[in-house]
PyMOL commands that place a pseudoatom at each C-alpha (Angstrom):
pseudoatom trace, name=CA, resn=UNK, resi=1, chain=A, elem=C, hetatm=0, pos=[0.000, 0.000, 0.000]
pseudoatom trace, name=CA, resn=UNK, resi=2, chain=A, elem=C, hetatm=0, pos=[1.342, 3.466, -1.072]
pseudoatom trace, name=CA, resn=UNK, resi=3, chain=A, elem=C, hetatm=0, pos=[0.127, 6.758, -0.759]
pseudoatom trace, name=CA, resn=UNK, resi=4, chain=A, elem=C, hetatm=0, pos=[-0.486, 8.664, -3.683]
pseudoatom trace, name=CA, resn=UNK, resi=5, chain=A, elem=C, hetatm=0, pos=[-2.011, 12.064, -2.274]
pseudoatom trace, name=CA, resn=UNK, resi=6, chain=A, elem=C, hetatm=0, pos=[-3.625, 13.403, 0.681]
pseudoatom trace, name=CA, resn=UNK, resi=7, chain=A, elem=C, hetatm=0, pos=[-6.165, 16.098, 0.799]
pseudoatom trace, name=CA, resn=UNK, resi=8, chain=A, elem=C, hetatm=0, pos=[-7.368, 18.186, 3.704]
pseudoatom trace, name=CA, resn=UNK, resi=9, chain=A, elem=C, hetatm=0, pos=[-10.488, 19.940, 2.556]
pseudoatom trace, name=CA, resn=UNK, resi=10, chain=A, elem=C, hetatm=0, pos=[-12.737, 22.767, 4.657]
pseudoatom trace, name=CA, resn=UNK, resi=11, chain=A, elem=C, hetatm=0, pos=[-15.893, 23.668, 4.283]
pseudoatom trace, name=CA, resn=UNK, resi=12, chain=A, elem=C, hetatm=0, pos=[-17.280, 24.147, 1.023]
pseudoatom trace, name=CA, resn=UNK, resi=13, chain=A, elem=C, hetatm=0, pos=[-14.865, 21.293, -0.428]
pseudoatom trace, name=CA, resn=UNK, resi=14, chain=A, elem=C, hetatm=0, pos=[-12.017, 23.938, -0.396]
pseudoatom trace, name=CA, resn=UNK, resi=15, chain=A, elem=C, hetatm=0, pos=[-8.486, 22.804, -0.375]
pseudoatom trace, name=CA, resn=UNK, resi=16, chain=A, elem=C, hetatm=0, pos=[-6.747, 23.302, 2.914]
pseudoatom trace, name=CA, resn=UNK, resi=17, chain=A, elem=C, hetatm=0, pos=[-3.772, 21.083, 2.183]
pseudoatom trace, name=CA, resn=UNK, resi=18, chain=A, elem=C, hetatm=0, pos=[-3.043, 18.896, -0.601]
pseudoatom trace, name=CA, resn=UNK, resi=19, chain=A, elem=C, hetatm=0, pos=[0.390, 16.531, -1.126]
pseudoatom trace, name=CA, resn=UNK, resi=20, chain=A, elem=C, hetatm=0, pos=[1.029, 14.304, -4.027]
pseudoatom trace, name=CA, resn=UNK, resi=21, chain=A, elem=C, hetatm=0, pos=[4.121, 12.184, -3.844]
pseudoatom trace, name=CA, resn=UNK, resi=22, chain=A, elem=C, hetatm=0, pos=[4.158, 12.318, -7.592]
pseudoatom trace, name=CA, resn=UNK, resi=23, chain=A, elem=C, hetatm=0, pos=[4.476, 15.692, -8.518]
pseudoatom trace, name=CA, resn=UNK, resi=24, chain=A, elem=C, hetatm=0, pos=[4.337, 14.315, -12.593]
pseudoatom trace, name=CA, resn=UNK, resi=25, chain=A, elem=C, hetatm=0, pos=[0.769, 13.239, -12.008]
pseudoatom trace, name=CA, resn=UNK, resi=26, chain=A, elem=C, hetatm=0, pos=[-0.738, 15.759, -9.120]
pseudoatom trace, name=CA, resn=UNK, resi=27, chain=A, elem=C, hetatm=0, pos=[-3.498, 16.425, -11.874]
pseudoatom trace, name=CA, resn=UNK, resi=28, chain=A, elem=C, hetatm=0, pos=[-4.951, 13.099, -12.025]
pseudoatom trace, name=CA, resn=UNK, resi=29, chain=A, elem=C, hetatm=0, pos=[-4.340, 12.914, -7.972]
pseudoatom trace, name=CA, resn=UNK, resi=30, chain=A, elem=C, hetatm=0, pos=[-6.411, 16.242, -7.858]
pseudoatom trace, name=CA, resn=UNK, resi=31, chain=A, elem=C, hetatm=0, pos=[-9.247, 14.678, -10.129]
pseudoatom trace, name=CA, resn=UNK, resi=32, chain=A, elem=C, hetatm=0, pos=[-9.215, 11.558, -8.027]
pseudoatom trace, name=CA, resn=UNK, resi=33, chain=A, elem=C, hetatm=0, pos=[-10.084, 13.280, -4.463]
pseudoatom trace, name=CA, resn=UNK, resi=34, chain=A, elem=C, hetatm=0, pos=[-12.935, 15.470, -6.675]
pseudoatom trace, name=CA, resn=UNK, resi=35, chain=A, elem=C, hetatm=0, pos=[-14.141, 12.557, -8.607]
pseudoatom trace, name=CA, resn=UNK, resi=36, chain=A, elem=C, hetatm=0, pos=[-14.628, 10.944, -4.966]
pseudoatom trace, name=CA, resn=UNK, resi=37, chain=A, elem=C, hetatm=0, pos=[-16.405, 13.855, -3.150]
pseudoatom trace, name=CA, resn=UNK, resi=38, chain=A, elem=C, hetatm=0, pos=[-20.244, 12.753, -4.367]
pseudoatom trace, name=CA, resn=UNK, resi=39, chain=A, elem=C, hetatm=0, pos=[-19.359, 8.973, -3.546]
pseudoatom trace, name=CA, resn=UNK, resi=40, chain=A, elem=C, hetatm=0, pos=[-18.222, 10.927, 0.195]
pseudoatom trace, name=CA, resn=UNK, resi=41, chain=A, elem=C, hetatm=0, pos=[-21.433, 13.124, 0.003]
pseudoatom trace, name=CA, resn=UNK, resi=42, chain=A, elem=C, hetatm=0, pos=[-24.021, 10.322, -0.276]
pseudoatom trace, name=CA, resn=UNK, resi=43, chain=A, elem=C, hetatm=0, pos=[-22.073, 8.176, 2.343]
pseudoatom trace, name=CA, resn=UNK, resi=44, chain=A, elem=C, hetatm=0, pos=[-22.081, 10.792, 4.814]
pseudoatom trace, name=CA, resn=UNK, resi=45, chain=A, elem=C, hetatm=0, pos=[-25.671, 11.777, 4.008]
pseudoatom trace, name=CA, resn=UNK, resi=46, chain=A, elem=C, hetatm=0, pos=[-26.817, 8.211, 4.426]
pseudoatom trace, name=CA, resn=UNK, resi=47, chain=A, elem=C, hetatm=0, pos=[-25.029, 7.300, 8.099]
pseudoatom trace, name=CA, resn=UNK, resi=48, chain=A, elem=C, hetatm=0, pos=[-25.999, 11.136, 9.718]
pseudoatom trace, name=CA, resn=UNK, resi=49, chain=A, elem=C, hetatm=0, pos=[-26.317, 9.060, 12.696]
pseudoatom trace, name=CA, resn=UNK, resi=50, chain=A, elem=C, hetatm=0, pos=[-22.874, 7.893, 12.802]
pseudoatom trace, name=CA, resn=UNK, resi=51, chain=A, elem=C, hetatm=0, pos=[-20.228, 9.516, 14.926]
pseudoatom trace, name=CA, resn=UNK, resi=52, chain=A, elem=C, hetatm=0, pos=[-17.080, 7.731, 13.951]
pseudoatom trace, name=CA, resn=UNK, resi=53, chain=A, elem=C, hetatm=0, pos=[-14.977, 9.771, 11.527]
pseudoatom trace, name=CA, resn=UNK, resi=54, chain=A, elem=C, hetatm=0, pos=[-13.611, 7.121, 9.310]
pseudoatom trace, name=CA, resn=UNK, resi=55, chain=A, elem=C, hetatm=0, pos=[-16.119, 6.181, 6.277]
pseudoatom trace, name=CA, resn=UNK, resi=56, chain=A, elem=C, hetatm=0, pos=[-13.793, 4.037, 4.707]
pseudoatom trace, name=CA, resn=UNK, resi=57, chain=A, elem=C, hetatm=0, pos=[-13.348, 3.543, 1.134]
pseudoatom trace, name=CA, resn=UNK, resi=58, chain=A, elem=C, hetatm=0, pos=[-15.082, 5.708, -1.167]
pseudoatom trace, name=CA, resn=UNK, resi=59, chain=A, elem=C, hetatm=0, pos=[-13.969, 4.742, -5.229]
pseudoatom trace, name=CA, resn=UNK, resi=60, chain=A, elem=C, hetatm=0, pos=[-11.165, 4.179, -7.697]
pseudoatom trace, name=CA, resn=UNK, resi=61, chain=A, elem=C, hetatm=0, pos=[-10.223, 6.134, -10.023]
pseudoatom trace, name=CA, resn=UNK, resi=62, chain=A, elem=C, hetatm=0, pos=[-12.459, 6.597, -13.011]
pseudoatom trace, name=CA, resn=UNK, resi=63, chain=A, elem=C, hetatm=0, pos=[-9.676, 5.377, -15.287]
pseudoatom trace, name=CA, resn=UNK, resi=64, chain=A, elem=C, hetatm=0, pos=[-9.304, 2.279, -15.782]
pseudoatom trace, name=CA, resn=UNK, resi=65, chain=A, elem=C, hetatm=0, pos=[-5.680, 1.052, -15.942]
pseudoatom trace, name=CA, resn=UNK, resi=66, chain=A, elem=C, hetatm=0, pos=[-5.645, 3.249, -12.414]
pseudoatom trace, name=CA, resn=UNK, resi=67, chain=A, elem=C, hetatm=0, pos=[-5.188, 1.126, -9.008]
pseudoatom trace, name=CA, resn=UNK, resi=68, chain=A, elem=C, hetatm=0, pos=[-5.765, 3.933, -6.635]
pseudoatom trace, name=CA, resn=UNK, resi=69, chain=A, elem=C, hetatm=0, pos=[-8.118, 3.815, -4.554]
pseudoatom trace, name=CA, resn=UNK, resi=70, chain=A, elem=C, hetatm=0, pos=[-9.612, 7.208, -2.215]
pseudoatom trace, name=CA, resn=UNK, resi=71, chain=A, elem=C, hetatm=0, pos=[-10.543, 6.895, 1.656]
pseudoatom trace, name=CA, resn=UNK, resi=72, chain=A, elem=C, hetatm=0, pos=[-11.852, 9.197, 3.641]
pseudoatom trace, name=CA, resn=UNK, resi=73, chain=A, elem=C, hetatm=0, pos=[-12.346, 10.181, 7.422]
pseudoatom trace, name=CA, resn=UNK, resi=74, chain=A, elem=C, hetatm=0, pos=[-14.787, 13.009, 7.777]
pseudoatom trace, name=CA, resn=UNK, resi=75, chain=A, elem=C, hetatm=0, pos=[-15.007, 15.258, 10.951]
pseudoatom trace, name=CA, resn=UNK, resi=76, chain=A, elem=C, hetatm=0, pos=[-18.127, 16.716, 11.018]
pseudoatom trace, name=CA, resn=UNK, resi=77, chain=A, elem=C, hetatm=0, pos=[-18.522, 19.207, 14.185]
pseudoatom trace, name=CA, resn=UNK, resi=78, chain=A, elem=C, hetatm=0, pos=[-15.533, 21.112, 12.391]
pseudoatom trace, name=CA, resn=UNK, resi=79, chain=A, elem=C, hetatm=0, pos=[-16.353, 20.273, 8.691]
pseudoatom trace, name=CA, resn=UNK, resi=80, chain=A, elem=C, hetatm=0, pos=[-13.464, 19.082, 8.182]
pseudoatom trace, name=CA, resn=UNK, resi=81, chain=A, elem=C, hetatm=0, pos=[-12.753, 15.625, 5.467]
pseudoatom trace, name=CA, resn=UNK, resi=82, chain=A, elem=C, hetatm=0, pos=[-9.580, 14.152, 5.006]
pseudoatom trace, name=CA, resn=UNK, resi=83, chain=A, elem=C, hetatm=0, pos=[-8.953, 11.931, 1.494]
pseudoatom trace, name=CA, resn=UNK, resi=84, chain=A, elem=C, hetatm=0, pos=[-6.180, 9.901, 1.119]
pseudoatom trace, name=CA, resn=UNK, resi=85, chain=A, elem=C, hetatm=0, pos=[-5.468, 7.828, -2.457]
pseudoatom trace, name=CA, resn=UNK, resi=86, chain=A, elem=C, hetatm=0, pos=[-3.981, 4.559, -1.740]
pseudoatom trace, name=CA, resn=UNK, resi=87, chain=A, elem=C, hetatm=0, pos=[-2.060, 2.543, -4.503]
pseudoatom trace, name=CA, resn=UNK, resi=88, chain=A, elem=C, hetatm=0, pos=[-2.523, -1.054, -3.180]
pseudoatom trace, name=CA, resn=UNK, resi=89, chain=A, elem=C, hetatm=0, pos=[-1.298, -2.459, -6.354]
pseudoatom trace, name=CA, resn=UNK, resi=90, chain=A, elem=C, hetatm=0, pos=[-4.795, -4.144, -6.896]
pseudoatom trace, name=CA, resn=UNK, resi=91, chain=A, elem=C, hetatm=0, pos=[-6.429, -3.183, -9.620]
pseudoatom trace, name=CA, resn=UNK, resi=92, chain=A, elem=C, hetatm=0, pos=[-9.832, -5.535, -10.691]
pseudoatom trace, name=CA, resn=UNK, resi=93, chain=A, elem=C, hetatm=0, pos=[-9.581, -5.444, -14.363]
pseudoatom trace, name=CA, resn=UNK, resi=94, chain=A, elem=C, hetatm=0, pos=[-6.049, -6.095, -14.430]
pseudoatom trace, name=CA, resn=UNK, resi=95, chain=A, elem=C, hetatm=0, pos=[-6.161, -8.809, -12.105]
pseudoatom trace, name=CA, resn=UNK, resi=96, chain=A, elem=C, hetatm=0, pos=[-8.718, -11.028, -13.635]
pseudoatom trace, name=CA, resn=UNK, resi=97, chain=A, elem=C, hetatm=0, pos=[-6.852, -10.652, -16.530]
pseudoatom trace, name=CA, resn=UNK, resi=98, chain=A, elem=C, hetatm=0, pos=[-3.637, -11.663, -15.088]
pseudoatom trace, name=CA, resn=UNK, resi=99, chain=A, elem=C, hetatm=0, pos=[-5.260, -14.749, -13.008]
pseudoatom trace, name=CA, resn=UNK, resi=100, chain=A, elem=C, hetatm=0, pos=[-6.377, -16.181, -16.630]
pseudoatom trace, name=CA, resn=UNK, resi=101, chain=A, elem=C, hetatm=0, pos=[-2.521, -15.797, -17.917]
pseudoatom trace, name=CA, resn=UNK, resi=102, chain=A, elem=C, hetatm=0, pos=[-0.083, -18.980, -17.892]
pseudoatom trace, name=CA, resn=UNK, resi=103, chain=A, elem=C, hetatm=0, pos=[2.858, -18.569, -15.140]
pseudoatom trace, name=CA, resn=UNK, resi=104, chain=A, elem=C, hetatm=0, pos=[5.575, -18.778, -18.399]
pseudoatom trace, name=CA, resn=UNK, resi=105, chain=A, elem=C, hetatm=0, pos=[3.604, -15.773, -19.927]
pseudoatom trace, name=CA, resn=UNK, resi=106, chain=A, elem=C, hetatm=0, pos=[3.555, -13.688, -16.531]
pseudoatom trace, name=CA, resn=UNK, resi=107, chain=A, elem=C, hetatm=0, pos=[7.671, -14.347, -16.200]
pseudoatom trace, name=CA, resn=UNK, resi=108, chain=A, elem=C, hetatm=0, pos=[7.680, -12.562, -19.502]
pseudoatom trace, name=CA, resn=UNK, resi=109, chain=A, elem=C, hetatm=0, pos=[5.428, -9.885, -19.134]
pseudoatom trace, name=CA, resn=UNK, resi=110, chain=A, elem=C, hetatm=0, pos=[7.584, -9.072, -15.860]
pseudoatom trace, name=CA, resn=UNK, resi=111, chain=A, elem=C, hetatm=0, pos=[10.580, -9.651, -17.975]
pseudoatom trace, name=CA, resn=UNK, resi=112, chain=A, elem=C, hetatm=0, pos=[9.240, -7.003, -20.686]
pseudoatom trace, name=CA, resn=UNK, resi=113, chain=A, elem=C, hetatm=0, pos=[7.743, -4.967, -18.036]
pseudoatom trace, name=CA, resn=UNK, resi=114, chain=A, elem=C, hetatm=0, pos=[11.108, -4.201, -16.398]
pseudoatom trace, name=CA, resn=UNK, resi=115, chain=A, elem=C, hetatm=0, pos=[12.956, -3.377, -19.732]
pseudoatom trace, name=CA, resn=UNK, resi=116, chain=A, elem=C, hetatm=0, pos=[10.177, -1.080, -20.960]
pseudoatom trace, name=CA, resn=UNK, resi=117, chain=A, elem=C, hetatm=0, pos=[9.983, 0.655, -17.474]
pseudoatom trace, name=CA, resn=UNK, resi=118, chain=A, elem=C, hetatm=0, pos=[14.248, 0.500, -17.455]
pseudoatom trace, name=CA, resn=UNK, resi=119, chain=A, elem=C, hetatm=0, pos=[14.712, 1.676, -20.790]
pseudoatom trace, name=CA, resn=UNK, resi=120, chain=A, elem=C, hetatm=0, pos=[11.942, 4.273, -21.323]
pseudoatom trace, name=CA, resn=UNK, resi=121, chain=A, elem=C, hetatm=0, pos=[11.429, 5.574, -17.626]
pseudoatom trace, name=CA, resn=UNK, resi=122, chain=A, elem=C, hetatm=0, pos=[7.653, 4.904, -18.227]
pseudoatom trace, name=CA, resn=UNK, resi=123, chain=A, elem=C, hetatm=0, pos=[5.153, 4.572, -15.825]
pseudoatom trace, name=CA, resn=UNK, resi=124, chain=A, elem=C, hetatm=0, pos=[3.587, 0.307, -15.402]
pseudoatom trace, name=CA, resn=UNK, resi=125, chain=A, elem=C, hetatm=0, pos=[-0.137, 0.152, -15.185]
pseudoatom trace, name=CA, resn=UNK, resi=126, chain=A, elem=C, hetatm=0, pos=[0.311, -3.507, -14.040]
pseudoatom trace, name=CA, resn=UNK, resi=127, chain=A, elem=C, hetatm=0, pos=[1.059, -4.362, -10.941]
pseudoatom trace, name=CA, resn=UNK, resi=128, chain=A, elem=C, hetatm=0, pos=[1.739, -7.709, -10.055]
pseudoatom trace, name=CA, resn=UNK, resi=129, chain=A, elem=C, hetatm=0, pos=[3.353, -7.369, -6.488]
pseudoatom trace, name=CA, resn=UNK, resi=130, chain=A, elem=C, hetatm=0, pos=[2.482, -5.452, -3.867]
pseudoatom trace, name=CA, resn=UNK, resi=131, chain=A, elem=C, hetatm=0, pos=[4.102, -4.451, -0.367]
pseudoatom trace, name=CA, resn=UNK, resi=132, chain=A, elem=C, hetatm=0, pos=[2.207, -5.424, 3.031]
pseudoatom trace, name=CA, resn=UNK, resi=133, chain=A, elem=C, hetatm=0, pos=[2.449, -2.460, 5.901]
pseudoatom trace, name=CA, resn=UNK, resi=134, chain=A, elem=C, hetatm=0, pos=[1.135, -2.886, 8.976]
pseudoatom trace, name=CA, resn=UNK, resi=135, chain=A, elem=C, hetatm=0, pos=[-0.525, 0.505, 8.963]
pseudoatom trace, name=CA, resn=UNK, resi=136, chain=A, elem=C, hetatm=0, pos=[-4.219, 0.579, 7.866]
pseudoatom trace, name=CA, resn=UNK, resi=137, chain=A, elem=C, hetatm=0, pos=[-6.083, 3.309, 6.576]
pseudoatom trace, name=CA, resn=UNK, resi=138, chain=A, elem=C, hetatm=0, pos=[-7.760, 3.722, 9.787]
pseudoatom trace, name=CA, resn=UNK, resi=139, chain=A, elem=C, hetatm=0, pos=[-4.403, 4.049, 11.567]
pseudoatom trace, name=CA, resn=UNK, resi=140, chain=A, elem=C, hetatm=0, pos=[-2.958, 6.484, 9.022]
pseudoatom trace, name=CA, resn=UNK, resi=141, chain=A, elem=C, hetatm=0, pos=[-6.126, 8.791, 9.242]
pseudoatom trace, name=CA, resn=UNK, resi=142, chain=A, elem=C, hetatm=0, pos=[-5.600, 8.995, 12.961]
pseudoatom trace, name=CA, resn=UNK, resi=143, chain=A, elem=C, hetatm=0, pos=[-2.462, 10.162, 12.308]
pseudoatom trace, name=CA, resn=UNK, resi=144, chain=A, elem=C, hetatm=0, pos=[-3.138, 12.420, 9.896]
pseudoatom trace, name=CA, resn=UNK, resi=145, chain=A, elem=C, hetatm=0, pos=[-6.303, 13.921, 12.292]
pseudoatom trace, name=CA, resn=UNK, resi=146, chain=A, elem=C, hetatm=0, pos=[-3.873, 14.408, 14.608]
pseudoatom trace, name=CA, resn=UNK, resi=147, chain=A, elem=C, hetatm=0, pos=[-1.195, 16.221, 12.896]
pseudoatom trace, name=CA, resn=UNK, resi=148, chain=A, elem=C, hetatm=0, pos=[-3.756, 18.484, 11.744]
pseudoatom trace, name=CA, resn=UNK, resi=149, chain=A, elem=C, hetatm=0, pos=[-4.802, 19.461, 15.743]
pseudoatom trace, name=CA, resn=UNK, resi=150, chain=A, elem=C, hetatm=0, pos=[-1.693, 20.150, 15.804]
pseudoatom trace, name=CA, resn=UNK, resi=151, chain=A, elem=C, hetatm=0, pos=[-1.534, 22.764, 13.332]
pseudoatom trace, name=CA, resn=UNK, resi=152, chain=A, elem=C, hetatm=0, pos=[-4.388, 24.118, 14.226]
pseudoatom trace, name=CA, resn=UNK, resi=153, chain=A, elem=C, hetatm=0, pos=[-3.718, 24.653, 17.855]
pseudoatom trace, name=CA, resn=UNK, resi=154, chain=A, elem=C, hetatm=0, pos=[-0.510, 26.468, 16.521]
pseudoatom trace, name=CA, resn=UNK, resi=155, chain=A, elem=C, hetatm=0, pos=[-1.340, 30.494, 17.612]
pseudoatom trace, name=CA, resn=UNK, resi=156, chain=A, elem=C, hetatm=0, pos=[0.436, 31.612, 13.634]
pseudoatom trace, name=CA, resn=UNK, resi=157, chain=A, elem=C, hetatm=0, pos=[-2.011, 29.179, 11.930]
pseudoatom trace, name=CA, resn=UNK, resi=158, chain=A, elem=C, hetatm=0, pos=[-3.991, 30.354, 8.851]
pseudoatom trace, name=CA, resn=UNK, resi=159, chain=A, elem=C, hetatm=0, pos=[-6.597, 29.225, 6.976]
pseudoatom trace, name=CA, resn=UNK, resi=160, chain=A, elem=C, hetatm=0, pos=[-4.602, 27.086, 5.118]
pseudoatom trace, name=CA, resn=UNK, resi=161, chain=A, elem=C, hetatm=0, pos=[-2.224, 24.506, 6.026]
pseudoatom trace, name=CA, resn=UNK, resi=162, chain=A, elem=C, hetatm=0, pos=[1.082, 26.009, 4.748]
pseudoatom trace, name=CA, resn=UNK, resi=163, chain=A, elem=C, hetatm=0, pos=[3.658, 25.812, 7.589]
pseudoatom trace, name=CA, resn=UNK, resi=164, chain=A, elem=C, hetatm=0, pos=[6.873, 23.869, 6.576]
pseudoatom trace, name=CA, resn=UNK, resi=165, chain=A, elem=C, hetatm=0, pos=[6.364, 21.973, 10.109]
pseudoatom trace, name=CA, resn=UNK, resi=166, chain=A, elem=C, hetatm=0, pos=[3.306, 20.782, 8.707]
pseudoatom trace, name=CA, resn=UNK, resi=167, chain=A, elem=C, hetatm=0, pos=[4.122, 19.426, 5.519]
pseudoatom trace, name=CA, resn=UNK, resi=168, chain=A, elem=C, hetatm=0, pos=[7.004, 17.795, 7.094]
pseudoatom trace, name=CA, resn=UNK, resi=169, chain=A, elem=C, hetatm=0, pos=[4.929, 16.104, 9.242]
pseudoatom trace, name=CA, resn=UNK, resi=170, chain=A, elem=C, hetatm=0, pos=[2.931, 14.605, 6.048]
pseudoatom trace, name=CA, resn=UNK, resi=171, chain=A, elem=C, hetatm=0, pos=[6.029, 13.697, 4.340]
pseudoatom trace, name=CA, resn=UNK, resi=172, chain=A, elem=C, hetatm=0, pos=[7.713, 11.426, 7.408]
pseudoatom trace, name=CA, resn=UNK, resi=173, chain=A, elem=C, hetatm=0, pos=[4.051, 10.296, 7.829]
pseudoatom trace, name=CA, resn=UNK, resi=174, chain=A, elem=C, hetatm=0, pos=[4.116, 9.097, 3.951]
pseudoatom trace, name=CA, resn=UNK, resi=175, chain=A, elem=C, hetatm=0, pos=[7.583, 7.187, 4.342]
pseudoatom trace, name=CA, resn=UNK, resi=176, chain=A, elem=C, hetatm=0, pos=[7.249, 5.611, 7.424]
pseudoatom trace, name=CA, resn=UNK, resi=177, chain=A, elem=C, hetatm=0, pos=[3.322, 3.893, 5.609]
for i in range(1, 177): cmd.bond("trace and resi %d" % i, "trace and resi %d" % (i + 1))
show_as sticks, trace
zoom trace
């Protein structure tokens, strides 16, 4: 599991904070936590009941080589939601394809895979392996809900989230998940 982006948005779905660890494809990271907001919407609409912050998975990406997947954890007394877009290296159009493949032909493809990505520096939309952390998405929303108290409680905050203690924070967060 690897973090692709985390948002912090505000009221009105405005962008307090937002961090993509790939700064080549921040646009598609930014369409991914928008494209996710309605699934969010009618989620939170539908439990007004609950109290719990985290909702939990919310949608892929609309593309459909894409593996990401968004989560959210939405405080509502302060109106505050928090999305983070997970690469878990599973992707459910890939992998059905990939269960119906031979073992020689998979060698291959991971053969050809590796040059192509080697020799042309190009992104792989197959993923056939996939790292197990012992953080959850639970655990890392936590995390970030409480680096984001801290900010907050910080007397030279603003309304956005643009201290270089915070975005530290988010990056150690990233690399130690």
């Amino acid at each position: 599991m690897a973090i692709k982006s985390i948002c912090y948005l505000g009221e009105d779905d405005d962008i307090l904070f937002f961090h993509s660890t790939e700064k080549s494809d921040e646009l598609s990271s930014r369409f991914s936590v928008f494209s996710a907001l309605d699934n969010l919407k009618k989620l939170t609409e539908s439990s007004e009941k609950k109290t719990e912050p985290y909702v939990g998975y919310i949608g892929i990406n609309l593309s459909l080589f894409s593996a990401y997947k968004n989560y959210a954890y939405v405080v509502k007394a302060i109106n505050l939601k928090i999305i983070l877009t997970i690469d878990d290296g599973k992707n459910k159009y890939t992998d059905d394809i990939l269960k119906s493949v031979s073992a020689t032909t998979i060698i291959t493809f991971v053969t050809f895979i590796t040059f192509v990505t080697f020799t042309r520096n190009t992104p792989v939309c197959f993923h056939l392996t996939h790292a197990v952390h012992a953080h959850t998405p639970s655990q890392i929303f936590i995390k970030l809900h409480r680096i984001y108290v801290d900010a907050v409680c910080n007397p030279f905050y603003t309304d956005l989230l643009e201290s270089n203690s915070f975005e530290k924070q988010i990056k150690k967060l990233i690399e130690t998940s």
